[in-house]
N, C-alpha and C positions, 0 to 999 in steps of 0.2 A: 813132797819136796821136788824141785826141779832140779837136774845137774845134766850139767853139757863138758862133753871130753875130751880129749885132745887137741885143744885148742892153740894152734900153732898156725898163723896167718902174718902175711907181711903186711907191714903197718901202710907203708904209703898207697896200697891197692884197696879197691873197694870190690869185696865178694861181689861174684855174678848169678845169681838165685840160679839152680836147678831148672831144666825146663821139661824134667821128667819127673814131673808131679802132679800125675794126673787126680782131677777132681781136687785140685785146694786152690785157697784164695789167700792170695797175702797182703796183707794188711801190714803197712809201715807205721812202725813207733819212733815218733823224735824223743832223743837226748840229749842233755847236757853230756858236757866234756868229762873225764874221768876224776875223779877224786875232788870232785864237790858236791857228789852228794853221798853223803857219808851210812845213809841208811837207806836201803832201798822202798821205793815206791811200790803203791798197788793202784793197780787200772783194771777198770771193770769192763766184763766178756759178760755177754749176754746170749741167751741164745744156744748155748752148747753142751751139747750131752758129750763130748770127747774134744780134748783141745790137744792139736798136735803142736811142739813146738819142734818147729825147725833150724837146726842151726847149721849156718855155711859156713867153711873153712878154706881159704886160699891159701895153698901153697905157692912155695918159691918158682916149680914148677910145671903151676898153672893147672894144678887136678884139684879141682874140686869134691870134697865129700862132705857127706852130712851123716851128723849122728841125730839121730830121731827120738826123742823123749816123748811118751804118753803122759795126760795126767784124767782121768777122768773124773766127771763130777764136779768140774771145778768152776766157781763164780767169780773168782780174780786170780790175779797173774801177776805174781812177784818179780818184776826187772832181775835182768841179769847183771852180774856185775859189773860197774862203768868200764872195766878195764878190758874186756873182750870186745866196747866200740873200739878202745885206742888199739888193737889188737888188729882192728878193720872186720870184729866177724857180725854179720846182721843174723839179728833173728826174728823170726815169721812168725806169728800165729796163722797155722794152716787151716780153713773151716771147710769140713767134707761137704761136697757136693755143690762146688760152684767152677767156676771155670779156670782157667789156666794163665789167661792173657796177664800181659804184664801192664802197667798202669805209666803213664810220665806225669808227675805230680808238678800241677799248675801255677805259675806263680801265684803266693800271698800277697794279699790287694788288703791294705791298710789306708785308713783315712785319720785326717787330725785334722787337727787348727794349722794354719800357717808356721814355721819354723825358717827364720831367717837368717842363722849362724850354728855352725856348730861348733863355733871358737865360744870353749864354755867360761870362757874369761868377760866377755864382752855380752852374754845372754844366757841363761841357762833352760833356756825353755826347751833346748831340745834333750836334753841328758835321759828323759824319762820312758822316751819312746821310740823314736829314729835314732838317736847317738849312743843309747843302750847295745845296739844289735851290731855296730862297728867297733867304739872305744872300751874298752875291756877295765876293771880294774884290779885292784892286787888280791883283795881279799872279795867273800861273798855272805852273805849270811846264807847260812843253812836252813833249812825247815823248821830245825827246833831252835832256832832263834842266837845258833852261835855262830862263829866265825868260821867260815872256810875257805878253802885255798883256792884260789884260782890262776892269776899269772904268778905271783908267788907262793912258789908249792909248801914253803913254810916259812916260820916266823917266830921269833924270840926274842923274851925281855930280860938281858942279861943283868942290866939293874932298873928303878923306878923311874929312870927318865930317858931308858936308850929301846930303842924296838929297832931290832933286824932282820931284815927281807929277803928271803933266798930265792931269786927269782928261777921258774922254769927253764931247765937249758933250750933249745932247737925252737924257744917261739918264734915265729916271724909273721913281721906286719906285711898288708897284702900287697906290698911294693917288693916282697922277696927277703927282704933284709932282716937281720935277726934282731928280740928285743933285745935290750942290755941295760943296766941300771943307769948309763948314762940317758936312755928316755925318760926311765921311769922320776929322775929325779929331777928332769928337767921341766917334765910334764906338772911334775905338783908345785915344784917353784912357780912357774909360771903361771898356776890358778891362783896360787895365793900373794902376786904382784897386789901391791896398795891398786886400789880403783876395781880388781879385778868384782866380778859378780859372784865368783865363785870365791870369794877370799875369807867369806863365813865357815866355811868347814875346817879351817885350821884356827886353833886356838893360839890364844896368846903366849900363851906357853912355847908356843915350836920356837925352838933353836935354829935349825939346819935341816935339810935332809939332805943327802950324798951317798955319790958312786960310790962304795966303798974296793969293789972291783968291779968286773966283768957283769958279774949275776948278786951281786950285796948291794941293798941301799940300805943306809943306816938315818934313822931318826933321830934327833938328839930333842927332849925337852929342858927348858929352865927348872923345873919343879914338874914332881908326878902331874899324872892329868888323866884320871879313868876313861873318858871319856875317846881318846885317841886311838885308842884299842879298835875299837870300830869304824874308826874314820875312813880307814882306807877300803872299807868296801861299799862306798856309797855310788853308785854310777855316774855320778856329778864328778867322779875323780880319774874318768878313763883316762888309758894315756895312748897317748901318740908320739907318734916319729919327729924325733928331734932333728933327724935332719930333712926329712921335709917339712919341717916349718922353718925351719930355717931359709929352705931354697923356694919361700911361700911368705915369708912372714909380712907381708903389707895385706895379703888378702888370706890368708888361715882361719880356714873354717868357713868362708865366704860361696855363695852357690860356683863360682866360677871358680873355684880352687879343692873346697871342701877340706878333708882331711882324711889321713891315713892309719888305723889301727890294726888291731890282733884280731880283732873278731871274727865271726863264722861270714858276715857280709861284708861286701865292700862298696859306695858309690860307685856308679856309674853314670849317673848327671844328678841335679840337684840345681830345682829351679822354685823361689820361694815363692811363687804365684801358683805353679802346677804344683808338685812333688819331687818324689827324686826314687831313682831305682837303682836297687841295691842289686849285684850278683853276687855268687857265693866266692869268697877267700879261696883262694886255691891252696894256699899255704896255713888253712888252718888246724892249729895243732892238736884242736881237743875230736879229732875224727870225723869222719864224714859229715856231710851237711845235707840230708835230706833237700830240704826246700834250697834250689839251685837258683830262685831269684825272689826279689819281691817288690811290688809295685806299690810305694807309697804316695797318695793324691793329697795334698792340700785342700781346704775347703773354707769358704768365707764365711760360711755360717752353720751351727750344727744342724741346722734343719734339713739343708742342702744334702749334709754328709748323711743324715737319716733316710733321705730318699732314696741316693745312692746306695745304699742297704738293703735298702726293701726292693730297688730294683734286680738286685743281687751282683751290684758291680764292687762290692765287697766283701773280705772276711775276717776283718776286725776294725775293730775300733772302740775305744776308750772315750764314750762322752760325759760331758760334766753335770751337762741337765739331764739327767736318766729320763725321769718320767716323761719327759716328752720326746725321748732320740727313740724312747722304748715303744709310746703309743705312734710315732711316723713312720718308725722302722718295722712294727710288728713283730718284735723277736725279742725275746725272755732273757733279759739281761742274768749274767753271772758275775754273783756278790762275794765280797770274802766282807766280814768287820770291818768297820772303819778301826785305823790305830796311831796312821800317822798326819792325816790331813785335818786340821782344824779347826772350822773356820770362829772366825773373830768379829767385831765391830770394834775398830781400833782408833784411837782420839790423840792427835797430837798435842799434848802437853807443855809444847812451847809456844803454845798460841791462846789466845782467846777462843770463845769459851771455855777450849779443852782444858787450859790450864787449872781449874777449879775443881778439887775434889768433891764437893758434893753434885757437882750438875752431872759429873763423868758415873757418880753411885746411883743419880736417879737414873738416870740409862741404863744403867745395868739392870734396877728393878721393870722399867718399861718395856723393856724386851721382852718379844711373849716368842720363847725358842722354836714351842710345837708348831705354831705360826709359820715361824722362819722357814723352818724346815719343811713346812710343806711348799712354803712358796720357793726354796731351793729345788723343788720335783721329789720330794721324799728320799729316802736310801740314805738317812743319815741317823744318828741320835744323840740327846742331849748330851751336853757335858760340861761339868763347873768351875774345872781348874786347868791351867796350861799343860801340866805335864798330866796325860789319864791316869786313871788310876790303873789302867792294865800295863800302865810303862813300868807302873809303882810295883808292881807285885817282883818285879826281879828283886827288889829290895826287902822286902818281906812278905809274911804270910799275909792272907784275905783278912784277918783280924788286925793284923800290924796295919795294914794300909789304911780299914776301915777309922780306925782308932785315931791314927796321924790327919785323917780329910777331915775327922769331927772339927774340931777345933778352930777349922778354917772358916771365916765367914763369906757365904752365900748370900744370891741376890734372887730368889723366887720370881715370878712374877708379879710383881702386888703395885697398881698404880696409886695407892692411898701413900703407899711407902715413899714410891718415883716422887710425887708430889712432896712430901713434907721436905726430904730432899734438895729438891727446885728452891723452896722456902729457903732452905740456909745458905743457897747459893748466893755468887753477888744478882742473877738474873729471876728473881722469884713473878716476874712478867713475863717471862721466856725472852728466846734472843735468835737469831735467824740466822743459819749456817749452810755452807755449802760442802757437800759430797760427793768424793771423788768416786765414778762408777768403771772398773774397767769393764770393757767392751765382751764381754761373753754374756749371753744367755743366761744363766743362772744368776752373776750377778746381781744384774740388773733390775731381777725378779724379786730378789733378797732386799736388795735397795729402795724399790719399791713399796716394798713391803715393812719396810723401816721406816719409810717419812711416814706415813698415819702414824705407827706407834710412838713418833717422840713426839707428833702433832698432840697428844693429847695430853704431854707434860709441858707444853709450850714451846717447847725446840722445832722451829719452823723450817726446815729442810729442802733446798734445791739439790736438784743431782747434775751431777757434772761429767758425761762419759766421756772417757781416755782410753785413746786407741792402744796397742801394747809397749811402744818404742815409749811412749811419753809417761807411762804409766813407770813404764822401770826407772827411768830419766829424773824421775819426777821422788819416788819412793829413796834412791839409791842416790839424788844427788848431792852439791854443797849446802844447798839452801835448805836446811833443815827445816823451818816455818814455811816450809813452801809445801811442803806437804798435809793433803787434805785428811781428813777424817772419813774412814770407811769402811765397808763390807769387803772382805776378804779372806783367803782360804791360804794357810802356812802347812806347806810340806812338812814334816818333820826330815831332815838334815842325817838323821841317825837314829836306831833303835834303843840308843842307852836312854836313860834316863835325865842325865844332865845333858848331853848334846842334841836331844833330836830338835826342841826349839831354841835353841841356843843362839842363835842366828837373830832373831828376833827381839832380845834381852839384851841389857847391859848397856855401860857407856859406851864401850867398846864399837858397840854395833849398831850409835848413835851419831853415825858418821857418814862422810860421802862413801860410798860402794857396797855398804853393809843396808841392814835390813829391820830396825828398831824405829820403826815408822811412826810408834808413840813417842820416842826420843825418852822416856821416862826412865830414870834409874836413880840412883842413892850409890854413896860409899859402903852403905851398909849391905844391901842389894848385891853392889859389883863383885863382895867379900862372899857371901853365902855363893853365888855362882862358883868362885874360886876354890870357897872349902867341898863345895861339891863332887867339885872333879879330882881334888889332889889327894882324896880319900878312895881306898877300893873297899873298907869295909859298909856291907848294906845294910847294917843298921843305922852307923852314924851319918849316911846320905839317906837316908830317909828321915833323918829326925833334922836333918839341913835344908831337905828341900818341903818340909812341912811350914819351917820360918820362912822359906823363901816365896813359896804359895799366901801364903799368908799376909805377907807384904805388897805381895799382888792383888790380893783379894781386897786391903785395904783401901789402896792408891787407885785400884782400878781403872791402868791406863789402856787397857783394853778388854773386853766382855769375852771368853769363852763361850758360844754359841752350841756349835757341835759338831761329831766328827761325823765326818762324810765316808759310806760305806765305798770302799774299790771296786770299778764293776767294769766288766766286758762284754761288748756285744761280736758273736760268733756267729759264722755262718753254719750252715748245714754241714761243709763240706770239714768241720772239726771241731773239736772237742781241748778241754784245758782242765783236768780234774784237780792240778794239781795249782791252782790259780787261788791268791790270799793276797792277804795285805799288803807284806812286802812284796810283791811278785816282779816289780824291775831291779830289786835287790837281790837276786839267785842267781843272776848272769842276764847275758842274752834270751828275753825272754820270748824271742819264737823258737825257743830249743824247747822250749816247755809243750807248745803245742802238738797233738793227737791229731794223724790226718785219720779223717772215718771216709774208709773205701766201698 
């Protein structure tokens, strides 16, 4: 067991490491901010026949001591408690017999896809990785999959339709100023404006949110809704400063404006052609920030971003086409399960062909997914139904789940089947269609890979690529028949099980700024949706969304493909043990990162 003593350090200073410590090397560990991670972690120590932990202690003033704990023998290293970062005390692992110098740790060099707003009302493409590590949101998921605190240090449901927010006192956004629930509720109003992009994560249900004072926002729903519980901790929900967008709002979130949050980073340009570099928050509340800057590059193509990898002009990045960022780059991607990303082959339903249930069932049988998925670059695996069944297990046991998917009808791969199909359609000639392909790599590859397979039920296939701006335009806007039939991949929204593709379902979401790209739903449909959320017991939401799977399984307004595993590509200079599925769901997720010295 490790224990460190007298811990008594002034919070806004950051300890100054000993420099009479001859023969040790210290090695820095990033953290998360205090009281979100509710159980501590282990990181593995290789290497050591004795592991000194050091710990420094700043006084008011200005004498530093150290209490020395041995632990011998040891293979991993239990974090200290979060509360000795907010405290300002670091601690060392010291390894015998290396040198003394002190290290300045280099800015984080991140690459992506272009990100042209981070007004997540108007695009939400950046929320997952650039506007993760600025905009903060109220709650987080935890490691084991529940709620935790983050700008609201707590939260209560005083009855089934009111949730209130007790926000942290002394946070402040990186302009100085303090949060107040007058942000926090201005911020979610504002996502969820009709037209907004972001306007899927609020249910039909919300009533209100409001200041209730200083540091309280209160929620009000029409009728329960389980599903809202989790809502506020999705990163699509950061908030920012109301009154800078206020003294911003033609150009919010725009490169020559950007935006202002809580987070450990803050912009300091932001150009959608190159990148944007972040420096560290001076005013951030959750304790020091290791990494003092970071260099994010835009890239036009991931190939491009793959060289620049292997040249080692960076040290992360997140690509979509693994197998091929992995074979350009040369570097061993790290995978958690896929859980929440989905992809689909989805058919508009207001149109021709689509509108026909049996030509939309032979597709489903024509689909050969092991196929897909190899032409997606591998790192994914099958799956049959919308909601997985690892979503299902919060609602029952591995039997219960088993039991409720039986019943469901499945589409194998069988082209004897696709064909009889075709027959009872009105097109048993086949009928000639066009495909909207957005413009990524993988796509395209998926797409490709889908015109032979429906060439040989008759469905004769042109592809259509759409660049990003037209593709959202196009998915999200009035003209609902304007939208084409395609290969594509849905975020899940949320870890519960009625909300994570919620976004994608329903009349609701059959509309301009929402995300139901097959337009396909029923009364009866839009109801199981609604009993699914306004229940918190998991049995009878499992025995609701077994009808509701089912009703999808029948109408089949879009194919279930498979989920795409999470992966990172890291450089040498660090490590991520603690990297999973959710991993932009935990915070800011370069707190997560292990610099290795």
């Amino acid at each position: 067991m490790l224990r460190c003593f007298a811990m008594k350090a002034k919070p806004a200073n950051r300890p100054r490491l000993s420099q009479k410590l001859p023969r040790r090397h210290l090695a820095v560990i990033l953290r998360r901010p205090a009281d979100a991670r509710p159980a501590p972690h282990q990181y593995p120590v290789s290497n050591l026949q004795s592991l000194d932990i050091v710990c420094a202690e700043w006084f008011i003033n200005e004498e530093l001591r150290f209490t020395r704990i041995s632990q011998t023998g040891a293979g991993t290293v239990t974090t200290f408690s979060r509360t000795l970062i907010n405290l300002g005390v670091a601690c060392a692992f010291a390894l015998a017999g290396t040198g003394t110098k002190s290290q300045t740790i280099a800015p984080l060099r991140v690459g992506s896809a272009s990100v042209s707003t981070l007004n997540y009302a108007r695009s939400n493409a950046g929320y997952w990785g650039l506007g993760n590590l600025i905009l903060e949101p109220l709650l987080v998921l935890t490691k084991d999959g529940k709620m935790g605190p983050w700008l609201a240090e707590s939260w209560t449901q005083p009855n089934p339709t009111t949730y209130v927010y007790k926000l942290r006192k002394g946070v402040r956004f990186s302009s100085g100023n303090e949060l107040t629930a007058a942000d926090v509720a201005f911020s979610l109003n504002f996502y969820r404006e009709p037209g907004s992009t972001n306007a899927y994560n609020f249910p039909a249900t919300l009533k209100s949110i409001t200041a209730v004072d200083r540091y309280t926002v209160q929620v009000s729903l029409s009728e329960p809704d389980a599903a809202w519980a989790v809502a506020p901790a999705g990163p699509q929900l950061g908030i920012f400063e109301k009154a800078f967008y206020e003294q911003h709002e033609s150009s919010f979130g725009q490169p020559e404006t950007g935006v202002v949050g809580t987070g450990p980073w803050q912009l300091s340009s932001f150009n959608p052609t190159s990148g944007a570099e972040l420096t560290v928050n001076p005013h951030y509340w959750g304790g020091s920030v290791p990494i003092q800057s970071i260099s994010w590059k835009f890239f036009s193509s991931e190939s491009s971003e793959a060289l620049a990898f292997r040249a080692g002009d960076l040290d992360v990045a997140f690509p979509s086409d693994r197998r091929s960022f992995a074979a350009t780059s040369g570097v061993d991607l790290k995978t958690a399960p896929g859980v929440t990303n989905q992809a689909q082959f989805t058919m508009n339903t207001l149109v021709a062909p689509w509108d026909d249930v049996h030509l939309r069932r032979a597709v489903a049988y024509a689909l050969d997914k092991p196929a897909l998925i190899s032409a997606y670059g591998g790192y994914a695996q099958p799956v049959n139904t919308l909601i997985p069944p690892t979503m299902l297990l919060q609602l029952g046991s591995q039997e219960e789940v088993d039991a409720a998917l039986a019943s469901i009808p499945d589409y194998p791969h069988d082209l004897g089947k696709a064909k009889e199909e075709m027959a009872k359609s009105a097109y048993p000639g086949g009928v000639d269609v066009t495909l909207a392909v957005y413009n990524t790599p993988s796509y395209v590859n998926v797409s490709q890979a889908i015109v032979p397979q429906l060439a040989a039920i008759g469905i004769r296939a042109e592809l259509k690529v759409v660049q990003d701006a037209a593709w959202v335009a196009e998915a999200t806007g009035d003209d609902r028949k304007a939208i084409h039939a395609q290969f594509w991949t849905n975020g899940a929204v949320s870890p519960d099980p009625g909300g994570a593709n919620d976004s994608i379902i329903g009349s609701r979401n059959a509309t301009a700024g929402n995300w139901n790209v097959s337009n396909w739903s029923s009364a009866e449909v839009d109801d199981l949706i609604a009993r699914g959320r306004a229940t918190t017991d998991p049995a009878k939401r499992l025995q609701i969304y077994q009808l509701l799977l089912t009703k999808f399984a029948e109408n089949v307004p879009f194919v279930p493909l498979f989920l795409t595993d999470e992966a990172v590509a890291l450089s040498s200079n660090y490590s991520w043990s603690s990297f999973d599925s959710y991993w932009n769901q935990h915070g800011p997720w370069a707190l997560e990162l292990e610099i290795k010295q």
